[in-house]
Residue frames as a rotation matrix with the C-alpha (Angstrom) as fourth column:
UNK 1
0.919 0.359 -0.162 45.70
0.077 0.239 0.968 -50.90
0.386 -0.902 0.192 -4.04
UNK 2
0.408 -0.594 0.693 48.24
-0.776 -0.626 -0.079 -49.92
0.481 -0.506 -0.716 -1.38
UNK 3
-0.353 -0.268 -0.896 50.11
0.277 0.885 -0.374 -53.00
0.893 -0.381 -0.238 0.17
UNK 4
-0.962 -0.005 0.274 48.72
-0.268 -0.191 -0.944 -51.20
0.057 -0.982 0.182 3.38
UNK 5
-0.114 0.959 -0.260 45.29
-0.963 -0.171 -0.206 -52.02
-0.242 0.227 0.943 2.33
UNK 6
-0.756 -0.265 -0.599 46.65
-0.225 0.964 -0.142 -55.88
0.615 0.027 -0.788 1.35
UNK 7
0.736 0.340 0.585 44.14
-0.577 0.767 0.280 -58.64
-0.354 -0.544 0.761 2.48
UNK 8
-0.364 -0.736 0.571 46.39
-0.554 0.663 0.503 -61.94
-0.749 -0.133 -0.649 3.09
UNK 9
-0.209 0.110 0.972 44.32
-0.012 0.993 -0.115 -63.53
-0.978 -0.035 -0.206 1.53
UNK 10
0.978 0.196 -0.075 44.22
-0.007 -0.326 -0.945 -61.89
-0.210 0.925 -0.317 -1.82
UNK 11
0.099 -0.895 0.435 47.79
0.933 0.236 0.272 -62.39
-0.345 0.379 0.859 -4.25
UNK 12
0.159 -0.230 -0.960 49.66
-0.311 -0.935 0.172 -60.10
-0.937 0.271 -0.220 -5.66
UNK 13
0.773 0.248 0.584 49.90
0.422 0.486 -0.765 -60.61
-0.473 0.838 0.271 -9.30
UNK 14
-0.026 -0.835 -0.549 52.94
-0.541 -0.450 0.710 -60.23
-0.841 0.316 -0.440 -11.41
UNK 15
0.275 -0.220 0.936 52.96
0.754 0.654 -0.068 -60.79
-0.597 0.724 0.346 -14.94
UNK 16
0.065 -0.957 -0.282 55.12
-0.545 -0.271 0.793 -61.24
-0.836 0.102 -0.539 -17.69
UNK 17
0.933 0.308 0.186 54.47
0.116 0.233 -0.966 -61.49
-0.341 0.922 0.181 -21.57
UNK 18
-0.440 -0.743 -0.505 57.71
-0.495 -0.268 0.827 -61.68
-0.749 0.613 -0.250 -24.10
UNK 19
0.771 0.496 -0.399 56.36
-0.464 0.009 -0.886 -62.33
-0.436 0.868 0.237 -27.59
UNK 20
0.399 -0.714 0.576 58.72
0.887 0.459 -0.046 -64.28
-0.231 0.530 0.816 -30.77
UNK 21
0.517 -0.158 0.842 59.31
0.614 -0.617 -0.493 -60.71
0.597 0.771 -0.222 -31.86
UNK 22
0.759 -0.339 0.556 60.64
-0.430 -0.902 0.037 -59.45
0.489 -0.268 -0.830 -28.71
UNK 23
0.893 -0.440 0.092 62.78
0.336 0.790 0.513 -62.24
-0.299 -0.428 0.853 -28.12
UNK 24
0.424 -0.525 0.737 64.89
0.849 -0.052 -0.526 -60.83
0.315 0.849 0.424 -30.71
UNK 25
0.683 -0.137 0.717 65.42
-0.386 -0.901 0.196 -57.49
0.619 -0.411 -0.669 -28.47
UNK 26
-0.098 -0.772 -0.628 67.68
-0.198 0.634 -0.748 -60.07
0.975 0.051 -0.215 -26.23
UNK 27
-0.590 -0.384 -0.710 68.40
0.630 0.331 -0.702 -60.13
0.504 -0.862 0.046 -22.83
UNK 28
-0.969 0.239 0.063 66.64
-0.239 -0.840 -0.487 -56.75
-0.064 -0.487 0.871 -21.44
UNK 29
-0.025 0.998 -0.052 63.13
-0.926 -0.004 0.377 -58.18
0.376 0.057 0.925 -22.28
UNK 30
-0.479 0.323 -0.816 63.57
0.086 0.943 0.322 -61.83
0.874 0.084 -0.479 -21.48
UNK 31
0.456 0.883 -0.109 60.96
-0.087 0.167 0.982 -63.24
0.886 -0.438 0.153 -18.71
UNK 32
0.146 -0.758 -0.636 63.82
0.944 0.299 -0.139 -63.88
0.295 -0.580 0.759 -16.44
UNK 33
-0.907 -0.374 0.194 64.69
0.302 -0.898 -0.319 -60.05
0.294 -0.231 0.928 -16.20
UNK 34
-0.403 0.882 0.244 60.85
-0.208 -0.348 0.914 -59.23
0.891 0.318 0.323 -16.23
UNK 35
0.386 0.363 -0.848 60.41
0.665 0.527 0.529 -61.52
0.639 -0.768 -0.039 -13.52
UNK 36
-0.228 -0.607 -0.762 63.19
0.969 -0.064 -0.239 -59.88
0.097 -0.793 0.602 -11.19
UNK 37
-0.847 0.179 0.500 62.40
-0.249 -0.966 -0.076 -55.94
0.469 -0.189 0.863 -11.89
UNK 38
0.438 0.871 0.225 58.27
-0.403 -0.033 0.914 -56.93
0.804 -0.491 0.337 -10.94
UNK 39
0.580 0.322 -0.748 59.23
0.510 0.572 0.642 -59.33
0.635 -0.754 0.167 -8.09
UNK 40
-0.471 -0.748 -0.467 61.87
0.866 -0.294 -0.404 -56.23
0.165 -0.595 0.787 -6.55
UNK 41
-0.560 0.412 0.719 59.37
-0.415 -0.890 0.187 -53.78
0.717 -0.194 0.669 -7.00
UNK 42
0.529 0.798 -0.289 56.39
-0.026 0.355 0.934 -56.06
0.848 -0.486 0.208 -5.15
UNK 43
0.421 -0.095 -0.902 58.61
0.687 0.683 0.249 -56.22
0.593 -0.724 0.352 -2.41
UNK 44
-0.920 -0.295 0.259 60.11
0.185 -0.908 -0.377 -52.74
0.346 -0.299 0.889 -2.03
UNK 45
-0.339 0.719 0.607 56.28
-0.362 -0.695 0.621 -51.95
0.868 -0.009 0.496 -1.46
UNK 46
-0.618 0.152 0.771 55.60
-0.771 0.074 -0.633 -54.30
-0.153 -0.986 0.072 0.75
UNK 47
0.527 0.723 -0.447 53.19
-0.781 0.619 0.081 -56.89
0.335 0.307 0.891 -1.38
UNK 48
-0.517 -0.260 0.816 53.31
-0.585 0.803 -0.115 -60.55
-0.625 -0.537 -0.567 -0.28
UNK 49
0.154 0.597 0.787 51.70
0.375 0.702 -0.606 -63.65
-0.914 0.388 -0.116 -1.68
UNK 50
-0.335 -0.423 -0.842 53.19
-0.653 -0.540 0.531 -63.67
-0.680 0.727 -0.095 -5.20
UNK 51
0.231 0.419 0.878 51.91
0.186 0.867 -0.463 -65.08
-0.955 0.271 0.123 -7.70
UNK 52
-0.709 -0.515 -0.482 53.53
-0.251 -0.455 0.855 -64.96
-0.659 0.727 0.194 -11.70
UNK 53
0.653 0.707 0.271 51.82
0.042 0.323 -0.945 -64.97
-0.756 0.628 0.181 -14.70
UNK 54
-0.495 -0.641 -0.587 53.98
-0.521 -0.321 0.791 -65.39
-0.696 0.697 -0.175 -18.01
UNK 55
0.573 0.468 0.673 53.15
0.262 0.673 -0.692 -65.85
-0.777 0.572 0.263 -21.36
UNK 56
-0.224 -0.944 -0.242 55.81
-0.480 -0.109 0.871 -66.53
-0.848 0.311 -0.429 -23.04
UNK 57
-0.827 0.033 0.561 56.10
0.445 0.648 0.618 -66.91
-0.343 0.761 -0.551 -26.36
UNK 58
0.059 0.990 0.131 52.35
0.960 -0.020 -0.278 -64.84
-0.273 0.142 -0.952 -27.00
UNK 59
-0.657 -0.126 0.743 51.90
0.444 -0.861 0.248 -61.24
0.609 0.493 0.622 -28.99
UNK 60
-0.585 0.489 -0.647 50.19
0.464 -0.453 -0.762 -58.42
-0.665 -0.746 0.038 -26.70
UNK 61
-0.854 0.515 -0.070 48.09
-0.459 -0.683 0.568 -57.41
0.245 0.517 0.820 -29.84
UNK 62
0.343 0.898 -0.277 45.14
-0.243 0.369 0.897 -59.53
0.907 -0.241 0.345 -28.45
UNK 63
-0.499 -0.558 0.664 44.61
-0.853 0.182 -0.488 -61.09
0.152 -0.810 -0.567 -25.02
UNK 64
0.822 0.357 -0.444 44.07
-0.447 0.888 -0.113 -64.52
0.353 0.291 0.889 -26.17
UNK 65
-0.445 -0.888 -0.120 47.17
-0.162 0.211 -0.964 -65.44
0.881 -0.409 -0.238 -23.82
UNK 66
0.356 0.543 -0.761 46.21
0.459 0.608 0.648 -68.23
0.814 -0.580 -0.033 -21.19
UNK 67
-0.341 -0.466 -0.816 48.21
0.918 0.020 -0.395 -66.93
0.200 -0.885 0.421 -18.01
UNK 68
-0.965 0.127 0.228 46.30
-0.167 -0.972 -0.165 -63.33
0.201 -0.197 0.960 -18.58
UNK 69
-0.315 0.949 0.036 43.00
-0.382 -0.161 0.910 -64.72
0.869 0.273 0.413 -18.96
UNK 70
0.289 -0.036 -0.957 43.65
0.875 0.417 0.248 -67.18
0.390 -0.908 0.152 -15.55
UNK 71
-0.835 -0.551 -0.002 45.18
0.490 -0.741 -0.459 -63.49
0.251 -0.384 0.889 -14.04
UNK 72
-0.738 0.501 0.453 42.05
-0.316 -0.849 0.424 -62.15
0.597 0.170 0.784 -14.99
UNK 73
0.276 0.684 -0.675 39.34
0.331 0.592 0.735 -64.57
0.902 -0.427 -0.063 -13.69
UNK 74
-0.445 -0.395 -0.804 41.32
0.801 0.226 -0.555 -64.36
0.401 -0.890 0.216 -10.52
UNK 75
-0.943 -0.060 0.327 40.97
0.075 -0.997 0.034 -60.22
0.324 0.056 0.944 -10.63
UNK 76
-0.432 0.894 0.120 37.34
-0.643 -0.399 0.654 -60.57
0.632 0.205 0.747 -11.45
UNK 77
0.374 0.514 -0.772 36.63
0.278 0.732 0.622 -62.92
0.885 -0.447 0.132 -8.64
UNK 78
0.369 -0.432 0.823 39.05
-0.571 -0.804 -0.167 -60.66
0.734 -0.408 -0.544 -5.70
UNK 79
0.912 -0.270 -0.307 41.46
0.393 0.786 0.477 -62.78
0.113 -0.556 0.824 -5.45
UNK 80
-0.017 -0.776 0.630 43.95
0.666 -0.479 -0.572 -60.35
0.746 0.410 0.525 -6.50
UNK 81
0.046 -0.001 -0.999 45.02
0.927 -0.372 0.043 -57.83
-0.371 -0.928 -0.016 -4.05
């Protein structure tokens, strides 16, 4: 979806997963950096109404990872722009 195409009332989602194993990559992956590259892009486009997800601390081989599954519900209910 196009931020021209934004309902207000729908969020923009932004999320952010760093794992024990990519912790170890350092700085360039942490949630902190993650956070700023998604929350400068949502705004170069034009999205509004942020909203983060992070799971920190969770492997992306499954998506047993509480802040995606609450991301999702949201999705699958169009709250999500």
């Amino acid at each position: 979806m196009t931020a021209n195409t934004y309902k207000p009332e729908q969020i923009t989602a932004l999320y952010a997963r760093l794992s024990q194993e990519d912790a170890l990559d350092g700085d360039s992956n942490s949630i902190v950096n993650q956070k700023a590259i998604l929350n400068r892009y949502a705004k170069d486009q034009g999205f509004r109404n942020i909203q983060y997800f992070v799971d920190d601390g969770y492997s992306g081989a499954n998506f047993n990872r509480p802040d995606w599954q609450h991301m999702i519900e949201l999705v699958e209910n169009d709250k999500v722009g």
